[in-house]
LUMPA-943778 format. One record per residue (C-alpha): residue number from 1; x, y, z. Coordinates in steps of 0.05 Angstrom, whole numbers, plus 32768, in hexadecimal, padded with zeros to 4 digits. Layout:
 num   c1   c2   c3
 NUM    X    Y    Z
...
This chain:
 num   c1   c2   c3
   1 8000 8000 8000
   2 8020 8043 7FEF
   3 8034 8072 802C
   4 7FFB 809D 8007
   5 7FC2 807A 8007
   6 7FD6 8062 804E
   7 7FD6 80B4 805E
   8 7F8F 80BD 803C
   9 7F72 8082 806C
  10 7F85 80AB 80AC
  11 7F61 80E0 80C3
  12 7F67 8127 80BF
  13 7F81 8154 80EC
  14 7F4F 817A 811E
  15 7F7C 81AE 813A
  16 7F9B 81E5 810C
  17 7FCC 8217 8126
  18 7FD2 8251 8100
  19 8011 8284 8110
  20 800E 82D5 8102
  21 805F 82EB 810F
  22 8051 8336 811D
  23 805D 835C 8164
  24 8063 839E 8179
  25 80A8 838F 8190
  26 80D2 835B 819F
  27 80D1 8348 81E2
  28 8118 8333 8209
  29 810A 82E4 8215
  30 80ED 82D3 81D2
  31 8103 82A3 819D
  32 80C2 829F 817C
  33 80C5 82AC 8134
  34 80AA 82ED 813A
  35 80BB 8335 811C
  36 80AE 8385 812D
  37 8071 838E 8104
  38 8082 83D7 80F0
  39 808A 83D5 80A4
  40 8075 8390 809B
  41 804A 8379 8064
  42 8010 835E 808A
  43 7FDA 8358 8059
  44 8009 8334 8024
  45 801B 8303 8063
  46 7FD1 82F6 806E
  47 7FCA 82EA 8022
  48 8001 82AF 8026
  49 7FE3 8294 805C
  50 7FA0 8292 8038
  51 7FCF 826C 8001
  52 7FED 823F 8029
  53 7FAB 822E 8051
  54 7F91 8223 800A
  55 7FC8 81EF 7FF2
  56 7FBF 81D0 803C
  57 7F78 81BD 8035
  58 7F7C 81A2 7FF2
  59 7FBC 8173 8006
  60 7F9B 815B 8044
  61 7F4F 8173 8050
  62 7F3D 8184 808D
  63 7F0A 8160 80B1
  64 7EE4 8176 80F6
  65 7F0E 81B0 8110
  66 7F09 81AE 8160
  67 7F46 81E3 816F
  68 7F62 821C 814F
  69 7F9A 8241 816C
  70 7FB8 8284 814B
  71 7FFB 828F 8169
  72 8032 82C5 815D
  73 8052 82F4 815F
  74 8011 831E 8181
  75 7FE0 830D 814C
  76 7FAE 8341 816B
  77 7FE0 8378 814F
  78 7FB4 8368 8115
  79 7F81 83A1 8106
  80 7F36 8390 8102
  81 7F38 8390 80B7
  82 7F73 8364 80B2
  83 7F61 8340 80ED
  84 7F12 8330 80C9
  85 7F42 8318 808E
  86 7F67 82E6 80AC
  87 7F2D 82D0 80D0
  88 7F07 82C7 8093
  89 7F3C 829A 8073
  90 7F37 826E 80AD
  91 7EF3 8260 80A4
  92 7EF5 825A 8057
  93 7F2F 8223 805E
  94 7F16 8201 8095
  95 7ECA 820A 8097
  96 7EB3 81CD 80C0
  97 7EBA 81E2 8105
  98 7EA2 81B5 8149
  99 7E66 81D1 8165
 100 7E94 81D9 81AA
 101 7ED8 81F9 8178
 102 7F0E 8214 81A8
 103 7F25 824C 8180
 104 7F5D 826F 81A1
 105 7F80 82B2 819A
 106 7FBF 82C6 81B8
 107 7FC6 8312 81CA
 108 7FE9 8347 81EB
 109 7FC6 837B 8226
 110 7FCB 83B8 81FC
 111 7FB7 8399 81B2
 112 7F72 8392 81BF
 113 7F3D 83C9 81BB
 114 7EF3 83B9 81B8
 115 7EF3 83B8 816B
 116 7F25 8386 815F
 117 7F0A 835B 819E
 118 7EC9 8364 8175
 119 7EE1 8348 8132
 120 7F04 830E 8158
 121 7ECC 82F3 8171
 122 7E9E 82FD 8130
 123 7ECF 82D2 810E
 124 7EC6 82A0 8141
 125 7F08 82A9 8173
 126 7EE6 8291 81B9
 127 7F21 8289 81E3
 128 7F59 82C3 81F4
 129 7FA3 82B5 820C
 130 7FBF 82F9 822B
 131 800C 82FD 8238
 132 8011 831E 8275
 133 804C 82F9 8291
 134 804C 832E 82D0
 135 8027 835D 82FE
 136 8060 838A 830B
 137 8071 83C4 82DB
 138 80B7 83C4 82E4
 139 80BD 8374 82D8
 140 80A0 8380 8297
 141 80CA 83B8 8287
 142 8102 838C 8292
 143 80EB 8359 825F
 144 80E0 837F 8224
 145 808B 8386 822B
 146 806E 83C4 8214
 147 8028 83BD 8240
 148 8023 83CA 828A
 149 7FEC 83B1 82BB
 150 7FB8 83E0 82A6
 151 7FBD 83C7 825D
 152 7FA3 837F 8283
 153 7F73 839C 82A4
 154 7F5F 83C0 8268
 155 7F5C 8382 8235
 156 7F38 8355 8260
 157 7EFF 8382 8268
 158 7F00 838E 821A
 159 7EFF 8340 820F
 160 7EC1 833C 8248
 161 7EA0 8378 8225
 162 7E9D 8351 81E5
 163 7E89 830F 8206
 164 7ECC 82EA 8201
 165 7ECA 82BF 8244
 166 7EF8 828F 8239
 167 7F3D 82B5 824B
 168 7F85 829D 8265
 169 7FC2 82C5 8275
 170 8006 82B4 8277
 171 8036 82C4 82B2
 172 8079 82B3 82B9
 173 80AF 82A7 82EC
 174 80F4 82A0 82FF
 175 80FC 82E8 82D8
 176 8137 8316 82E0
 177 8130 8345 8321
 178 80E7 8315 8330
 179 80E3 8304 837A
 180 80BA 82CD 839D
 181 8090 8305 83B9
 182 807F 8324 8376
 183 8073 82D7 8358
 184 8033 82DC 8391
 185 801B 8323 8389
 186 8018 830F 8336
 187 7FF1 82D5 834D
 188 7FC8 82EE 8379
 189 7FB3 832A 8347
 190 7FAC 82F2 8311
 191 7F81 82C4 8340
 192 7F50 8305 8348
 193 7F42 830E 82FD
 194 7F1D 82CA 830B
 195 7F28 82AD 82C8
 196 7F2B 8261 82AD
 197 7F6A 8258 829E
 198 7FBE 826D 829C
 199 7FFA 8258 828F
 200 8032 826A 82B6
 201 807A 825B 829C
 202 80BE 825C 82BA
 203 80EE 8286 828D
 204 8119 8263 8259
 205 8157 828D 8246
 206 8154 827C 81FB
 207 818E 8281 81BF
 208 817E 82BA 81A0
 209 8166 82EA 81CA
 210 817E 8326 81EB
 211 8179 8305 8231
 212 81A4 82C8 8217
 213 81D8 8308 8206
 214 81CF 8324 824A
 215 81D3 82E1 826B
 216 821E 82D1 824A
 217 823C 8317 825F
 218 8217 830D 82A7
 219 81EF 8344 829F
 220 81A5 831C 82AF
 221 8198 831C 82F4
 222 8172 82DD 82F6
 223 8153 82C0 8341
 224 8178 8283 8353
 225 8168 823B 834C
 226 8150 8239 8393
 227 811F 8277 838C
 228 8104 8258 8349
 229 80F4 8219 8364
 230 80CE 823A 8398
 231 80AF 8267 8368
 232 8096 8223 8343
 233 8085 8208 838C
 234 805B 8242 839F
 235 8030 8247 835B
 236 8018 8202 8354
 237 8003 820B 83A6
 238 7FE3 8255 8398
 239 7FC4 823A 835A
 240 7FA6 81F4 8377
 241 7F89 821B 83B5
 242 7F63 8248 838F
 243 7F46 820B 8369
 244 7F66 81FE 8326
 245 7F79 81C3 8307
 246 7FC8 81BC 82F5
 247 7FC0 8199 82BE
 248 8001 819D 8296
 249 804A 81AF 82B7
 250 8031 81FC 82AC
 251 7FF2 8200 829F
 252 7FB5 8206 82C9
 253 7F67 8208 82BF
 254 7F24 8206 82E1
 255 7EFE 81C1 82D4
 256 7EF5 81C5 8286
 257 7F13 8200 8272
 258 7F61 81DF 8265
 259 7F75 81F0 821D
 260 7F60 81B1 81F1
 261 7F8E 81D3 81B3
 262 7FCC 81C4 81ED
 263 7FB9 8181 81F1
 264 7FB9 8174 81A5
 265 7FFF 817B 81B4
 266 8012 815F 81F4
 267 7FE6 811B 81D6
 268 8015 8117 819A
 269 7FD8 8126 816C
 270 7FD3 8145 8127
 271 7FD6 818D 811C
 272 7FD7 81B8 80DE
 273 8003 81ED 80E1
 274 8009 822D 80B0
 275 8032 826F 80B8
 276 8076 8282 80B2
 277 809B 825A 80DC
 278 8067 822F 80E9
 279 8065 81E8 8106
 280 8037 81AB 80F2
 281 802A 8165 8103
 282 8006 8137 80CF
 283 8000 80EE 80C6
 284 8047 80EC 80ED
 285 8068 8116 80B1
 286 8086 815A 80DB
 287 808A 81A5 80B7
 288 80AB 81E4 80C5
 289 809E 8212 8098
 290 80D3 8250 807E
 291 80CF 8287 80BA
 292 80DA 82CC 8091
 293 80A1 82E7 8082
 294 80AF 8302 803A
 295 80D8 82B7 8024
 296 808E 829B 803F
 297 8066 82CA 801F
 298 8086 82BD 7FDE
 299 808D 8278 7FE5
 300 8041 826A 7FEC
 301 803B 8282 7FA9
 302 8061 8240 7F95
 303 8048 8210 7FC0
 304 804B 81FC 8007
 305 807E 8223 8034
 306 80A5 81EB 8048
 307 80E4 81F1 806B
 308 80F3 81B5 8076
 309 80C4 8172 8088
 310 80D0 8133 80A3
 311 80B5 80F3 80AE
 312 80B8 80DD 80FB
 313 80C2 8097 8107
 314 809A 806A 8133
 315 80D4 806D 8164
 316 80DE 80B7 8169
 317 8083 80B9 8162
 318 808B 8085 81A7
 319 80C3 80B7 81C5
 320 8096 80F5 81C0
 321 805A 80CD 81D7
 322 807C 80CA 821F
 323 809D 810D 8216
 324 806D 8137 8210
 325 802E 810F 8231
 326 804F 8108 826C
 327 8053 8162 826E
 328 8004 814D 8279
 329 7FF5 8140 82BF
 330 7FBF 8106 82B2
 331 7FFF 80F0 8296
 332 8003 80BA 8255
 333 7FD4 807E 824E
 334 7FFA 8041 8239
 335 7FB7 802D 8218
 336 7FB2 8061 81EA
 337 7FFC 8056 81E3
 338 7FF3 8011 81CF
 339 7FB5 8027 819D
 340 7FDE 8053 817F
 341 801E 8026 816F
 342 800B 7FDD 817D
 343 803E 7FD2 81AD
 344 8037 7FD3 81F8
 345 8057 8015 821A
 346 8075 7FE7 8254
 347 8099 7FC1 8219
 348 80BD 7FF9 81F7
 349 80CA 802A 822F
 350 80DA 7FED 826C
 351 8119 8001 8280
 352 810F 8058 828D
 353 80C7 8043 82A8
 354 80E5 8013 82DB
 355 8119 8054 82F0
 356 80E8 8086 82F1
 357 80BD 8060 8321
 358 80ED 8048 8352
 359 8103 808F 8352
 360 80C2 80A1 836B
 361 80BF 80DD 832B
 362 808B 80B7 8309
 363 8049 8099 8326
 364 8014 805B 8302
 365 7FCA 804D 8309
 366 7FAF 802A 82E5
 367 7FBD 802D 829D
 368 7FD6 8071 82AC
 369 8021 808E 82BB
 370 8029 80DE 82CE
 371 8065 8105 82F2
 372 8065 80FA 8341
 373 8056 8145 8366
 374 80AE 8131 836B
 375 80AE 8128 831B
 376 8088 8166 8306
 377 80C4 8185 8327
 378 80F5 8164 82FD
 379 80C8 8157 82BA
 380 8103 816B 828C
 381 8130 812F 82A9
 382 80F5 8100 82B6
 383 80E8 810F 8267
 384 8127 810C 824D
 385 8130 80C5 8267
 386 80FC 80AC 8230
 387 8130 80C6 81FB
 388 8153 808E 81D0
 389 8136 8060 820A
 390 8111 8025 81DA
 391 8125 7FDC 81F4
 392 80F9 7FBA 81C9
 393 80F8 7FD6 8173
């Protein structure tokens, strides 16, 4: 049977994530592929992505879309025209939506008057991910954001206004200058907003980026080891006392309300993705598309913007079954495991499962394993132990 026919038997993807690479500015920690939108040529970028959603849908049709997540960049530094555009596109390409769609929008506190919130939700955006990352001006001075608390403040009532409901915010820790004590006053002013859902991330100093500069001249005052790990320590306790759900290493959410595009990923499921710079997973083939946004623009016009793309092997499919299912606090099911690749989990992965547990960082019921409260700790190590760890090919 040819490998395309086999393709055409499997079912299409149900999650599409969709990137717009445009910000205000460029903020210190990032490595996204993103770029200063000033001068860019935003309506020609919207065009190629209309393209490439075009030659996307006729090389594997989309069934039943249940998430869609636009990513960036800030994609709300789109204006309402551009911003109905785009939104139009999405619905032209990929016009059979769930009747319960997650359709999520990433933005920034500042990029998000009324009108735009308005034309998000006509084109059918239901869910809003605001990058906060701090309650304290000065932190976010330090990192290279342009908004301040006020902008926050500001969005979210915009977003309630317009009847968007369904909004997370990103915090983050272990910044430069951050202490303990301003980790809990941005918690506690988070907790108040009262919303279903955030994400709160420890700080990666990335290649890069002007804090991976600053870091190798010792210029970025980072809090130590010991202070991060308590900042870790004292979020998951804030966040479980006031009655959310950790469901993945930083994620939380009230009962029902944890991002199901997130777990397209962390489940090792198939994704489109289109946009410069763009990753997608489908029918265990891997993209990356070209990351410049005028190459991309003028490669659509020749076909798909391909950077590379690569076939992942049922080895390397089994690694990032563990890897990344286990960043999921329900942890990985060896049944699905076993659906998936007709070989039992405890057969393949014996030898760092037998560690893991007699090191008390990983915990099984039932058909289940998940990180020990110990293991969330150390999820990078615990993870890494699944790498090149097959015993039985």
């Amino acid at each position: 049977m040819t490998h395309e026919k086999l393709a055409g038997q499997q079912s299409a993807p149900q999650a599409v994530y969709i990137h717009i690479p445009f910000c205000t500015n460029k903020c210190f920690y990032c490595d996204f592929n993103s770029y200063v939108l000033k001068d860019q040529p935003v309506m020609k970028y919207l065009e190629a992505l209309e393209r490439e959603m075009e030659y996307t849908v006729t090389q594997t049709p989309p069934g039943e879309i249940k998430t869609i997540f636009v990513g960036g960049g800030t994609p709300t530094v789109l204006k309402p025209d551009e911003m109905a555009y785009f939104l139009k596109t999405v619905r032209t390409y990929f016009p059979n939506w769930s009747d319960d769609i997650e359709f999520s929008m990433e933005a920034n506190p500042g990029t998000t008057d009324l009108e735009k919130m308005a034309v998000m939700k006509e084109g059918g955006v239901n869910r809003v991910s605001f990058g906060v990352q701090a309650f304290q001006n000065e932190l976010l001075t330090g990192i290279g954001r342009i908004h301040n608390t006020d902008d926050v403040y500001r969005s979210l009532e915009n977003a309630r206004k317009t009847g968007l409901t369904n909004l997370s915010i990103d915090l983050m820790f272990g910044l430069p200058n951050q202490t303990v004590e301003m980790l809990s006053d941005s918690i506690t002013r988070a907790l108040e907003l009262d919303l279903p859902h955030y994400s709160i991330y420890g700080l990666k100093v990335e290649e890069n980026t002007l804090f991976h500069t600053m870091f190798q001249k010792n210029q970025l005052p980072l809090p130590s080891e010991d202070h991060e790990l308590k900042m870790y320590l004292l979020l998951m306790e804030r966040m479980k006392e006031a009655g959310y759900n950790q469901y993945e290493i930083s994620n939380f959410a009230k009962p029902g309300k944890e991002s199901r595009h997130n777990i397209t990923y962390w489940r090792n499921e198939d994704y489109y993705g289109l946009g410069a710079g763009a990753h997608g997973y489908v029918h265990r083939q891997r993209h990356m598309n070209i990351r410049g946004v005028n190459p991309y623009n003028e490669a659509t016009e020749k076909g798909l913007p391909r950077l590379e793309t690569f076939t992942i092997s049922k080895e390397e499919a089994m690694e990032d079954f563990l890897m990344v299912g286990l960043r999921m606090l329900e942890g990985v099911s060896s049944t699905r495991f076993e659906q998936q690749f007709h070989v039992k989990l405890e057969d393949i992965f014996a030898k760092p499962l037998h560690k893991m547990l007699h090191a008390g960082l990983l915990e099984a019921e039932g058909d289940m394993y998940r990180l020990s409260s110990q293991g969330v700790l150390y999820g990078n190590e615990v993870f890494a132990e699944f790498i090149g760890a097959i015993t039985v090919k």
